[in-house]
C-alpha positions in Angstrom: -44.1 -22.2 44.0 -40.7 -24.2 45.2 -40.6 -24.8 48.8 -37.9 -23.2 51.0 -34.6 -24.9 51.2 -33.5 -27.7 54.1 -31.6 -24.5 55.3 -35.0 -23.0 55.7 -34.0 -19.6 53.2 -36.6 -19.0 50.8 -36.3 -20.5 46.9 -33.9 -18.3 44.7 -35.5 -16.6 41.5 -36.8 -19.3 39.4 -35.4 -20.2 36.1 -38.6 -22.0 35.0 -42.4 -20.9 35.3 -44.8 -23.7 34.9 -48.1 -22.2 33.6 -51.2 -24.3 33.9 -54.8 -23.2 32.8 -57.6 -25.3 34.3 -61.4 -25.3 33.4 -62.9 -27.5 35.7 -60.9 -30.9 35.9 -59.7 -30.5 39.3 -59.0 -34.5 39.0 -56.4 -33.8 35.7 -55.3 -30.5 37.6 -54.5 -33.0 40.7 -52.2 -35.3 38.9 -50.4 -33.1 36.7 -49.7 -31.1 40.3 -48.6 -34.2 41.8 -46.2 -35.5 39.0 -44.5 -31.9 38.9 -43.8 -32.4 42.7 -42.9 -36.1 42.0 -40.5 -35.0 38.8 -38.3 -33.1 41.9 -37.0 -30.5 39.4 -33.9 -29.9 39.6 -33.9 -25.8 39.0 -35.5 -23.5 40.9 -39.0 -23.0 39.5 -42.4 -21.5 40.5 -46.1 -23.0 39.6 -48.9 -20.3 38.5 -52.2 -21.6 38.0 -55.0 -19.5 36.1 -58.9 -21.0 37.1 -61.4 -19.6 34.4 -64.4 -19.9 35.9 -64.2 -22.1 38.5 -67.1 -24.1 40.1 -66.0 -24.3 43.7 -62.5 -23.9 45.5 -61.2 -27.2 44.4 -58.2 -25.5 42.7 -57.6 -22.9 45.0 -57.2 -26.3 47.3 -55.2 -28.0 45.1 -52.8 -25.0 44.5 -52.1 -24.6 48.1 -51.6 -27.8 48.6 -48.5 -28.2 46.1 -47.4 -24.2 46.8 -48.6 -23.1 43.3 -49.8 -19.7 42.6 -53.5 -19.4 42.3 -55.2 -16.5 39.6 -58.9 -16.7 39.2 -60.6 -15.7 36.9 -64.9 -15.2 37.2 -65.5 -16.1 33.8 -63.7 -18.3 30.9 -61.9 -15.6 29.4 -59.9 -17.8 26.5 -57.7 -20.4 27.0 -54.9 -17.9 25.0 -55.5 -15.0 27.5 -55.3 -16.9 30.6 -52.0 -18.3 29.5 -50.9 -14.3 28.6 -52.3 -13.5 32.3 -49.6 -16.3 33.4 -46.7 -14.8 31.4 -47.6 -11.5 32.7 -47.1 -13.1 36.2 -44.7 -15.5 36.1 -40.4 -14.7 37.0 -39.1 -17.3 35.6 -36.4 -17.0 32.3 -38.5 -19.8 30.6 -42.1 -20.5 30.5 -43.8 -23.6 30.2 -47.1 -23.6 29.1 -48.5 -27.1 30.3 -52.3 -28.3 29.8 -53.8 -29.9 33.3 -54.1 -33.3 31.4 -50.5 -33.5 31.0 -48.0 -35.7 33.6 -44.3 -34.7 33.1 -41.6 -36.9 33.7 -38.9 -36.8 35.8 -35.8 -34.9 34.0 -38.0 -33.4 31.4 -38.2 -29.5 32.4 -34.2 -30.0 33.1 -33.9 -31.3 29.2 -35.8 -29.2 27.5 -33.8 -25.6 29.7 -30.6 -27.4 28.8 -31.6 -27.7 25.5 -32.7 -23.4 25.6 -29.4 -23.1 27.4 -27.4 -24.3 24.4 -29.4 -22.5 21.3 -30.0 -18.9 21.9 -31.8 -19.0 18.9 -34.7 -21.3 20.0 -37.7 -19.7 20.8 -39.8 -22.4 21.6 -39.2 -26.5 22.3 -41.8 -29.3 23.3 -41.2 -32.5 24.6 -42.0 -36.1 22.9 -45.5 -37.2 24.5 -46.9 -40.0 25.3 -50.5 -41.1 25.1 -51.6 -43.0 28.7 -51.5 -46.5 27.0 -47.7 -45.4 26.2 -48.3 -45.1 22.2 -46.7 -42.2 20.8 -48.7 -39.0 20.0 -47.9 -37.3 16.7 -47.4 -33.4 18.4 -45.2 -32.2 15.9 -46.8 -31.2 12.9 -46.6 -29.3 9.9 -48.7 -26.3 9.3 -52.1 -26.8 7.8 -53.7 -26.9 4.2 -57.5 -27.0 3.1 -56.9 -30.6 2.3 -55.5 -31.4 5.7 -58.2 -29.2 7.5 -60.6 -31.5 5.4 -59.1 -34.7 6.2 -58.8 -34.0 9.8 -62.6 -32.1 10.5 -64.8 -34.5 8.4 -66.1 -37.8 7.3 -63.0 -37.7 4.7 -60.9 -38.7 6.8 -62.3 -41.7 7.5 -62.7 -42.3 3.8 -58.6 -41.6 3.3 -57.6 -42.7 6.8 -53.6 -43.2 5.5 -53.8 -40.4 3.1 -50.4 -38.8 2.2 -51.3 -35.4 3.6 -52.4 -36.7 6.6 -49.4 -38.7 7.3 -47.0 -35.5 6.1 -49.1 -33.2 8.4 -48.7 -35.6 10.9 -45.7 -36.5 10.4 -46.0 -40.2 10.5 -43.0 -41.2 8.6 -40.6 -40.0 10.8 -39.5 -42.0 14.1 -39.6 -39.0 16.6 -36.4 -39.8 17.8 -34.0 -37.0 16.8 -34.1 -33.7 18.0 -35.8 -31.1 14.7 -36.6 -27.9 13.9 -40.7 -28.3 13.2 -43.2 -26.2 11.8 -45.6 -26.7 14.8 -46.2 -28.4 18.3 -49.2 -29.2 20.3 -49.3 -26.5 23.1 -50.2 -29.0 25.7 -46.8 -28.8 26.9 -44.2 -26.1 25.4 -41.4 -24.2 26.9 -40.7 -20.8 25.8 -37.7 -18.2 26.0 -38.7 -15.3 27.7 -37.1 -12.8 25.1 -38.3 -14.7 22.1 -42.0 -14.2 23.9 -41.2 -10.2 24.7 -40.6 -10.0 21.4 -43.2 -12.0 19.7 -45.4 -11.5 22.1 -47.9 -13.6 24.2 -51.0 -15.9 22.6 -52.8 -13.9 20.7 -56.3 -13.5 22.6 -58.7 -14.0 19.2 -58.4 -17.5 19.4 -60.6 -18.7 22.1 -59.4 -22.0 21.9 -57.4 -24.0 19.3 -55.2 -22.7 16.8 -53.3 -20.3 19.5 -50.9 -22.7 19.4 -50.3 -22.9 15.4 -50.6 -19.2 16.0 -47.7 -18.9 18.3 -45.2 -21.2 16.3 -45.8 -19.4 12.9 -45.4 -15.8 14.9 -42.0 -17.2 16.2 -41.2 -18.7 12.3 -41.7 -15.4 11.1 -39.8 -13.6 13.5 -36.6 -15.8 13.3 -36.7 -18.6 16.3 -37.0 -21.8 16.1 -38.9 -24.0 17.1 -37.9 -27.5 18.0 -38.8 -31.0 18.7 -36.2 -32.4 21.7 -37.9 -36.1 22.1 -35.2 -36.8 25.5 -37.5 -34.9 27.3 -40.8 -37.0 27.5 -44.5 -36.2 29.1 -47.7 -38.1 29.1 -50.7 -35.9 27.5 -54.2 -37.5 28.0 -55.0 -35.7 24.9 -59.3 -35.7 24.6 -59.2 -34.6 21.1 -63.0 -33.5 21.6 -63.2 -31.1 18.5 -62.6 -34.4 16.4 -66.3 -36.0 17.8 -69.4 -36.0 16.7 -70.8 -34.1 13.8 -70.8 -30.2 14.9 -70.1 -30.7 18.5 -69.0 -27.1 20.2 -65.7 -28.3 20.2 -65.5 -28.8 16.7 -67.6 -26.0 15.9 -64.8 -23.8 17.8 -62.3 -25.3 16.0 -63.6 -24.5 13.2 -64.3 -20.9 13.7 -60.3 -20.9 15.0 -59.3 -22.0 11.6 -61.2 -20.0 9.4 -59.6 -16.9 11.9 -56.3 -18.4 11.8 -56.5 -18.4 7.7 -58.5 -14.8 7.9 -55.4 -14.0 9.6 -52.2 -15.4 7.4 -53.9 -15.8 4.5 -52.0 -14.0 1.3 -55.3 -13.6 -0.5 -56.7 -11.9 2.2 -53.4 -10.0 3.2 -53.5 -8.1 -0.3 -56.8 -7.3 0.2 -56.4 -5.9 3.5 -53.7 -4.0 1.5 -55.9 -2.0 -0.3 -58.8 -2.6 1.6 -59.2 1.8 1.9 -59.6 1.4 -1.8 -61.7 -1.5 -2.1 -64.2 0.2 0.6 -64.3 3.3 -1.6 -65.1 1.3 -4.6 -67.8 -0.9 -2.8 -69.0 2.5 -1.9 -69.1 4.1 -5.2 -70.6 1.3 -6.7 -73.3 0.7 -3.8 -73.8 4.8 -4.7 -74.3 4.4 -8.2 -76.9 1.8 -7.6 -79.1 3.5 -5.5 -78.9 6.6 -7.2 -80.1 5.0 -10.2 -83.0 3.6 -8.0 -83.5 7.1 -6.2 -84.3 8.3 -9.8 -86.7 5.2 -10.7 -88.3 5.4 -7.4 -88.7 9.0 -7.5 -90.2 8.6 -11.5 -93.0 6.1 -10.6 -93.9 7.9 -7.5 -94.3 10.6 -10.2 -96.2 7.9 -12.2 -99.0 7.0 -9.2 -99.5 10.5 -8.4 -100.4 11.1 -11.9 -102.7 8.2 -11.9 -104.5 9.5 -8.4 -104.8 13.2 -8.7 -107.6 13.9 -11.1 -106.5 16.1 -14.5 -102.6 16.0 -13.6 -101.7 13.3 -16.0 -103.6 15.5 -18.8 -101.8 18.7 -17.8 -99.0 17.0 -17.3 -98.1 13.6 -19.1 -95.5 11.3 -17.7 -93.0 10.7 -20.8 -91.9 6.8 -20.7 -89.3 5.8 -19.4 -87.3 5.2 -22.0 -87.0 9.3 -22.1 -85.3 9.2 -19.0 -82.7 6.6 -19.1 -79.7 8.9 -20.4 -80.7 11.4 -17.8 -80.7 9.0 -15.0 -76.7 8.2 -16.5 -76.0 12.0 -16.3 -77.9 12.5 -12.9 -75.4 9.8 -11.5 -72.0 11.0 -13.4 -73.2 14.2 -11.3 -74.0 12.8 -8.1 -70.7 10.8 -8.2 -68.6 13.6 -9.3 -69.9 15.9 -6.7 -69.7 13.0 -4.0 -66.0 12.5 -5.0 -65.0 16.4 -4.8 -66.7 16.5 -1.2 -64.3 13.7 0.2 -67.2 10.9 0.5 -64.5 8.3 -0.7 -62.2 8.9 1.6 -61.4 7.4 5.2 -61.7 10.4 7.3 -65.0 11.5 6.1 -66.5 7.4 6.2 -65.4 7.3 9.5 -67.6 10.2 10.7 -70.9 9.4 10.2 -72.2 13.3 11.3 -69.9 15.0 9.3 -70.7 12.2 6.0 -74.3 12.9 6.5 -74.0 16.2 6.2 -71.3 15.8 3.4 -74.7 13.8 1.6 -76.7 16.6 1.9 -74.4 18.8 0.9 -73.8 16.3 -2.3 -77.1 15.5 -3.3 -79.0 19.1 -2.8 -76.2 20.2 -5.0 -76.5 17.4 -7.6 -80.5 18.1 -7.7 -79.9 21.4 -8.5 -77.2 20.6 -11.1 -79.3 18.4 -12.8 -82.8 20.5 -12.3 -80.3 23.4 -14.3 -80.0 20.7 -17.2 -83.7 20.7 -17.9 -83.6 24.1 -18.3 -80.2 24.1 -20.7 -80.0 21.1 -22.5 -83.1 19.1 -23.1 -85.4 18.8 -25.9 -88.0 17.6 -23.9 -89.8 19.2 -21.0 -89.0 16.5 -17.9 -90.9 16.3 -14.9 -88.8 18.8 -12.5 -91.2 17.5 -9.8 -89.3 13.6 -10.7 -86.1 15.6 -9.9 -87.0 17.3 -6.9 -88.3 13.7 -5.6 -84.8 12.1 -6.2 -83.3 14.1 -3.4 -84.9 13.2 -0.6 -85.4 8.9 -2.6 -81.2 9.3 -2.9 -80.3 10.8 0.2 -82.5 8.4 2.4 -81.1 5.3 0.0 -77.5 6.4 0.2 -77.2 7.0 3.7 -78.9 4.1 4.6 -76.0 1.6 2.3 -73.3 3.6 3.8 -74.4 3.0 7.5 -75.1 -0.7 6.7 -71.6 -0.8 4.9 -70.1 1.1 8.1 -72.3 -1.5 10.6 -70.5 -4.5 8.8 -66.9 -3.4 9.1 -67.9 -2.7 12.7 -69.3 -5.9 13.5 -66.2 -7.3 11.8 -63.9 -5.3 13.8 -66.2 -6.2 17.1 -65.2 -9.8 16.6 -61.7 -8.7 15.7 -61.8 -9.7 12.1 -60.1 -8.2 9.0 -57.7 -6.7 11.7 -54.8 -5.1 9.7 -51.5 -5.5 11.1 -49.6 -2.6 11.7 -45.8 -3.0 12.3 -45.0 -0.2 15.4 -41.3 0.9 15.0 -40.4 2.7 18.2 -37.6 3.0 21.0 -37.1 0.4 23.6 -38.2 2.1 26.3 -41.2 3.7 24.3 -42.7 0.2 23.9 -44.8 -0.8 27.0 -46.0 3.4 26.9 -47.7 2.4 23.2 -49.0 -1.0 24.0 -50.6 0.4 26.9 -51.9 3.7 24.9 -52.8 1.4 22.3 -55.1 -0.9 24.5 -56.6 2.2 26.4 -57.8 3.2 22.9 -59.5 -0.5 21.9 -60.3 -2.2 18.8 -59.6 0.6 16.1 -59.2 -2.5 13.2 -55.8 -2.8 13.8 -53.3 -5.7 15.3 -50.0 -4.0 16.5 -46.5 -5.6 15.9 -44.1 -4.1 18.0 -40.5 -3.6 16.4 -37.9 -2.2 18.7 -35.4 0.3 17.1 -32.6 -0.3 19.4 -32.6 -3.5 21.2 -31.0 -6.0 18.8 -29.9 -8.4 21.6 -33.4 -9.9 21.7 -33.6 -11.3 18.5 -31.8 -14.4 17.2 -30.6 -12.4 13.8 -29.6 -9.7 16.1 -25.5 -10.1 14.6 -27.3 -10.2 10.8 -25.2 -7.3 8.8 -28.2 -5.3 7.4 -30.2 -4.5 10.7 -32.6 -2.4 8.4 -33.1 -5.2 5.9 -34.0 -7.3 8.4 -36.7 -5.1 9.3 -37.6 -4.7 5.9 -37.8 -8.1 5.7 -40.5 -8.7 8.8 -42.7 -6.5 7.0 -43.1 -8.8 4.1 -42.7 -11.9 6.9 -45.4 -10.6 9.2 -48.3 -9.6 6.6 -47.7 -6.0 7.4 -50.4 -3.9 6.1 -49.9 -0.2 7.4 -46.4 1.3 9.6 -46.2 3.4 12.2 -42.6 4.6 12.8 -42.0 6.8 16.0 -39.1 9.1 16.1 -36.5 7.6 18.7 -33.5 9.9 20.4 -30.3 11.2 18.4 -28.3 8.4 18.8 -31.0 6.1 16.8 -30.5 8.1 13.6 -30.3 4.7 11.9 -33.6 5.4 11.8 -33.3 7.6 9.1 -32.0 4.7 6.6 -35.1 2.4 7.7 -37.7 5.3 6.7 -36.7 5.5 2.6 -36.6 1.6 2.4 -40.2 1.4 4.5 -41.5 3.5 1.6 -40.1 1.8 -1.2 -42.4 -1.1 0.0 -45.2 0.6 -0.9 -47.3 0.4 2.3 -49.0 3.7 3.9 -46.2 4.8 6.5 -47.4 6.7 9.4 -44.1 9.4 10.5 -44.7 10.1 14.4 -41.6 12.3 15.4 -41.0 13.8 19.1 -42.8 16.6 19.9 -46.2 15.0 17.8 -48.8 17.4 19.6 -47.7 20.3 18.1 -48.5 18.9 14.6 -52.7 19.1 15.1 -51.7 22.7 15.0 -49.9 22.2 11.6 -51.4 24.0 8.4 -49.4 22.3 6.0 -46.6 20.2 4.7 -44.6 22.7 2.2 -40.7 23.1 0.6 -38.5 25.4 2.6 -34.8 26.1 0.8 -35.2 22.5 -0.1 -36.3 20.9 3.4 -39.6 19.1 3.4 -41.2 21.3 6.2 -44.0 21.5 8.5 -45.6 24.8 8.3 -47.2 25.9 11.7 -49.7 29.3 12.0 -48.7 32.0 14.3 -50.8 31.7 17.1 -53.0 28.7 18.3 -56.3 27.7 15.6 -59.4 29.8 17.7 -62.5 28.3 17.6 -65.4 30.5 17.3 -67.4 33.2 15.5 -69.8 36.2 15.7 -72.7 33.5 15.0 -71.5 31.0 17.8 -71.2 34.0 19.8 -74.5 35.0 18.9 -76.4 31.4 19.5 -74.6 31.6 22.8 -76.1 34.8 24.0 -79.5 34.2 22.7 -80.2 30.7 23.9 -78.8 32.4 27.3 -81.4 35.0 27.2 -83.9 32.7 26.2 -83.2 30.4 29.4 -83.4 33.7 31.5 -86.3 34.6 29.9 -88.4 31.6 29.6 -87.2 28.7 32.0 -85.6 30.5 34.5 -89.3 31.1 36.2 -90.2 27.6 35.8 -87.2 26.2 37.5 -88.0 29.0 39.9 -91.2 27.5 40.9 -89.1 23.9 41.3 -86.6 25.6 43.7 -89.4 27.1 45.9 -90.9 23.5 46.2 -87.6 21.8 46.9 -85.9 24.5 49.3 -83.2 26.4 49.4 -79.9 24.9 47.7 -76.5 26.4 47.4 -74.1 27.5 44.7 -70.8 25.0 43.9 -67.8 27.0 42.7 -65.0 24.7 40.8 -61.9 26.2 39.3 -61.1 24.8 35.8 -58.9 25.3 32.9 -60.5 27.5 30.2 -60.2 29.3 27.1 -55.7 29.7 26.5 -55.2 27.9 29.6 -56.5 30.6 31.8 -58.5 29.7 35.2 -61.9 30.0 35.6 -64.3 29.7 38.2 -67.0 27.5 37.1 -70.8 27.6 39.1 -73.6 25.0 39.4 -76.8 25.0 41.5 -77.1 22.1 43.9 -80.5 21.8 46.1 -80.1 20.0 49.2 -82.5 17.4 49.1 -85.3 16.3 45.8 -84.4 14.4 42.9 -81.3 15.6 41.0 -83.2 15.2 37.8 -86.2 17.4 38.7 -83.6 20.2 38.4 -81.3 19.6 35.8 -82.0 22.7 34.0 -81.4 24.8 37.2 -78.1 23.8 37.2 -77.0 25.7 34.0 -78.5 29.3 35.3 -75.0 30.4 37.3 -73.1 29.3 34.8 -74.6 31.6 32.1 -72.3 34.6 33.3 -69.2 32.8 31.7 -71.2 32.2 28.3 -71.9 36.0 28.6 -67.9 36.9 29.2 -67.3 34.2 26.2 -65.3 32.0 28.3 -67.7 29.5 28.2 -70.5 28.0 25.5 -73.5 25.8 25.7 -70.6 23.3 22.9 -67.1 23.4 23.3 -63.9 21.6 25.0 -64.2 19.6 27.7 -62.6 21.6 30.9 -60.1 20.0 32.7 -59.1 20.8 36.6 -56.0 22.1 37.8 -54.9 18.9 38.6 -55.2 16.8 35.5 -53.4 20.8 33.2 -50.9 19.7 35.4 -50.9 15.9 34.0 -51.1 17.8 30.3 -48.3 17.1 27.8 -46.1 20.3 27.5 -47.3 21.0 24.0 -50.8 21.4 25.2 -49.9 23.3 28.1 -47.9 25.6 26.1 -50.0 26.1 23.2 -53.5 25.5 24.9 -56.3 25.8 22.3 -58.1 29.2 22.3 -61.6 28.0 22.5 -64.6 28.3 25.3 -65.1 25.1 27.7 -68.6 23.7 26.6 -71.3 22.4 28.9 -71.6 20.2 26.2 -68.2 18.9 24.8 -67.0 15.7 22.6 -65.7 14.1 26.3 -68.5 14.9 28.1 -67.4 18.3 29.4 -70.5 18.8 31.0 -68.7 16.4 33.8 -67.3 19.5 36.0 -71.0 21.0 36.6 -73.6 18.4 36.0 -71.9 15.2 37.9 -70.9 14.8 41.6 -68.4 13.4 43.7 -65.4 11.1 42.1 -67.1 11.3 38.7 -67.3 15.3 39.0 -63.2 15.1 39.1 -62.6 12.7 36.3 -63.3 14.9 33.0 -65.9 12.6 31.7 -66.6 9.1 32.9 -64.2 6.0 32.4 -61.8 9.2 30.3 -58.2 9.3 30.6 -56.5 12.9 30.3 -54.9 12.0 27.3 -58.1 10.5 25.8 -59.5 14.5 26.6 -56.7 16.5 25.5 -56.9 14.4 22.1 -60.5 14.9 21.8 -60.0 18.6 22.4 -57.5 19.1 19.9 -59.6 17.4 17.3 -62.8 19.7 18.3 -60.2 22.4 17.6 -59.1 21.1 14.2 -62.6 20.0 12.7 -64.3 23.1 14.5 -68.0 24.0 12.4 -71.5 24.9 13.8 -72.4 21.8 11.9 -70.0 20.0 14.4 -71.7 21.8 17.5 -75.0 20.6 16.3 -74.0 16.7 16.5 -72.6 17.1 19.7 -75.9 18.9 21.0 -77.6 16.3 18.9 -75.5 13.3 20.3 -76.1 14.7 24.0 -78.9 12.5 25.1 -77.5 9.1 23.9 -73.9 10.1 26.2 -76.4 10.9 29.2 -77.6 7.5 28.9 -74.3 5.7 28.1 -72.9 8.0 31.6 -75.6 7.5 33.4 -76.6 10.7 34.3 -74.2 12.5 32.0 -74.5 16.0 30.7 -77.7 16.6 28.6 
């Protein structure tokens, strides 16, 4: 950071934040340190330098010494997220991003601010640099092509050293002596505006190292700043250029796996796939479906076959028919299957993302498509089949099915883990609704899409802010950005320009998602319908109740059967670890009324040893219904208060669960700070949306999963409810 002033008053607010990330070169982070102080800038400017994993305190040394900022980080996180946790910190009105290795000279920060200064629409600007031997380094480029990738990663370009893609990605032919708008520059050393990087964003994170930079430049392209070559402002870069060496050195290997993201990415091919990448699922799905059924049914005929061949006098009483006899039935067996599969929802999204409520969706499918086609034996064929081939191709399909479908789901997660065939989802919201979504949005993690933020109102960041069609140039960014999915959220009155930029959103043909004010009401919608000629949502009149005379019923018994039958066992426990006490909590329940939940506690033993125990005060509220062994997770007075009105108003009419989607069992079974939280590492908003969709998808199907899933939470929590 600038030192104070002769005067001894401390630096004003700086116009320029150098950002350095080091990786153990404390020698390169030394000089590049000591030409910033030689430079003597001439604007008041602060130095923050991020240390990814740092050996020893050599930086921390070296950042004192010249009054930079010092942020450590314990591991290499990225070279693009450390240069994010920089923007996030730094004050200045423009960054520059600056590699250790690089040595600015004297007059170059003030040339390329001046430069910003006098074009508003510039979002980005690098210097000419220099390599240490004083030849000139081509850092303005144009953006890649297969044949330049192939030129510049392998032996060809050795073969083709002055080929005419290389020297036009490079561009060789051009002096570098006039200021230019460029596709792309090296991000050893680039300045940035701060609005163009609030409204482009930071470095995107996926790119571990390389290609952010390429990254950054197209994002700014496509969002309307420039970007710009000013060659009066010069810097020496001790460029390494180690992903050029060897034959699959990590370096190149990284580089690489950058470019194939970057391409994954931007690429057009893969964009319109993405487009319909719902519909391309459900087709891989169908087809993987028809495959295996067909297999189901071969599988379960030969088994038919060997068992015939084994058991004495069955083949005689009972003669396989060939094959051939069976090949039009296996056609219609599969034209069933699918058509009952299709009429369940097992193409859909919402159904492949739940892999409980698919499974039983399966069962559902294929004990209905067994007994369809057991039924045609009887009706239409000639022939007698083997109804004991037919009742084998339930269980063969079911096992087969499930077992594609959660291989196909493992892949798209695995691809999502390493944030791959993200969609990119353009988020059109109000100004000051912004930061609230990204934050919600990275609370909730990877859910397989990249957000682009698009404010509604706040045209004075962008450089086509004065263009005469605001809406088209939204329009427009869709198409620019590879858009695949939009989310528009309602703004205040005074944005009902809003209302223009919906019917044009829709005319591009892309799934819109229509989040208006008052959006937790609408999990209590029953459907959209026509009202005098207003496209309405129609609401029931009182909150959706969850149960039903058999949950009631399960509750009760399984109640008296831990009365009955446990209660003397965990009696015996008690008497051998003494006397404990009973812990009263007040919590929200059923309609938002109070209750007072109870839980044994013993004074000293293992907590585990009585686990069970715990439960036995709490039966009371399962017998007065405002409780049940599966239902919503409670929450305490304090976090109802932290509630959103619509929940608080309309709370949902169902029992709190010792078992619950959030952990519910948190309140009774866990102790101390975790006890208070509603489920371990949960937000409140995280509960009350897990709530409302227990609510919404209520079934005693659903209750079994959640009792089913309760030992895999207990070990995730660590002692969790079970």
């Amino acid at each position: 950071m600038s030192p104070p002033n002769a005067a001894g008053s401390p630096p004003s607010e700086p116009v320029v934040s150098i950002v350095i990330v080091h990786y153990r070169t404390p020698e390169l982070l030394a000089k590049c340190l000591a030409t910033i102080e030689a430079a003597q800038i001439g604007l008041p400017h602060e130095t923050l330098v991020i240390d990814n994993a740092p050996l020893d305190d050599a930086a921390t040394e070296l950042a004192e010494r010249y009054h930079a900022r010092h942020l450590r980080n314990e591991r290499n996180v990225g070279y693009g997220r450390a240069i994010n946790q920089g923007l996030a910190a730094a004050k200045g009105r423009y960054y520059l991003v600056l590699n250790p290795d690089v040595e600015i000279g004297r007059g170059a920060v003030e040339a390329l601010t001046d430069y910003m200064e006098a074009h508003p629409a510039a979002g980005l600007c690098g210097p000419k640099l220099f390599s240490p031997d004083g030849s000139l380094q081509y850092s303005a480029r144009t953006f890649y092509t297969l044949w330049t990738i192939l030129l510049r990663r392998t032996f060809l370009g050795k073969l083709f050293p002055r080929a005419r893609t290389l020297r036009e990605h490079l561009m060789m032919d051009w002096d570098h002596n006039d200021v230019r708008d460029v596709d792309w520059m090296l991000g050893g050393a680039l300045l940035a505006r701060r609005e163009a990087v609030h409204d482009v964003g930071g470095m995107d994170e996926r790119f571990f190292l390389y290609f952010e930079d390429v990254d950054w430049c197209s994002r700014m392209h496509r969002r309307g700043w420039r970007v710009v070559y000013v060659p009066h402002a010069q810097m020496v870069h001790a460029h390494q250029r180690a992903s050029a060496r060897g034959l699959l050195t990590p370096g190149k290997r990284m580089h690489i796996e950058s470019a194939l993201r970057f391409y994954e990415k931007w690429s057009l091919i893969l964009y319109l796939w993405k487009k319909k990448s719902t519909q391309i699922r459900a087709l891989t799905t169908l087809a993987s479906d028809l495959v295996l059924l067909s297999v189901a049914f071969l599988g379960a005929y030969f088994t038919r076959y060997v068992l015939g061949t084994w058991i004495p006098g069955w083949s005689t009483e009972k003669p396989v028919l060939a094959l051939a006899t069976y090949l039009r039935f296996i056609a219609f067996a599969d034209l069933v299957a699918i058509g009952t599969f299709s009429f369940l929802g097992l193409y859909r999204g919402e159904v492949w993302r739940d892999r409980w409520r698919e499974f039983m969706q399966l069962i559902k499918g294929m004990l209905i498509t067994s007994l369809v086609v057991m039924a045609s034996t009887f009706l239409f064929t000639t022939r007698p089949l083997s109804r004991f081939t037919i009742l084998l191709f339930f269980p063969f399909g079911l096992v087969l099915v499930t077992i594609a479908r959660e291989l196909l789901r493992r892949i798209v997660a695995e691809a999502r883990e390493r944030q791959l065939h993200m969609r990119r989802l353009a988020v059109f919201a109000p100004i000051e609704e912004i930061e609230r979504l990204r934050e919600r949005f990275r609370r909730h993690g990877t859910f397989g899409f990249e957000p682009i933020y698009v404010p509604h109102d706040d045209e004075r960041r962008h450089p086509r802010a004065d263009a005469p069609d605001p809406v088209g140039r939204r329009i427009q960014l869709v198409e620019d950005e590879r858009i695949a999915e939009i989310a528009v959220f309602e703004g205040a009155p005074e944005h009902a320009w809003v209302d223009h930029l919906l019917p044009r959103l829709l005319a591009t043909g892309l799934p819109v998602n229509y989040v208006p004010r008052g959006e937790g009401l609408l999990l209590e919608a029953r459907r959209l319908t026509d009202f005098m000629g207003f496209g309405t949502i129609a609401f029931g009149g009182r909150p959706r109740a969850v149960g039903s005379w058999m949950k009631r019923c399960a509750d009760v018994l399984a109640s008296a059967i831990l009365l009955t039958i446990g209660l003397p066992f965990h009696w015996a426990q008690l008497l051998h670890l003494g006397p404990g006490a009973v812990g009263r909590r007040k919590i929200i329940g059923r309609g938002g009324r109070r209750v007072e939940m109870r839980a044994y506690r013993a004074p000293t033993g293992p907590a585990a040893a009585i686990r069970g125990l715990r439960f036995y005060p709490a039966l009371i509220n399962i017998f007065r219904g405002e409780m049940s062994f599966v239902g919503l997770s409670p929450l305490t007075p304090e976090q109802w208060e932290q509630a959103d009105e619509a929940y608080r108003i309309h709370p949902p009419q169902a029992p709190v669960g010792l078992l619950a989607e959030a952990g519910g069992a948190a309140i009774l079974l866990r102790g101390g700070e975790r006890e208070q939280s509603g489920g371990a590492g949960v937000q409140v908003e995280q509960v009350l949306a897990l709530n409302r969709r227990y609510i919404k998808g209520w079934s005693l199907a659903e209750d079994f999963r959640i009792l089913l899933m309760a030992p895999r939470r207990r070990e995730e929590n660590q002692g969790g409810p079970a």
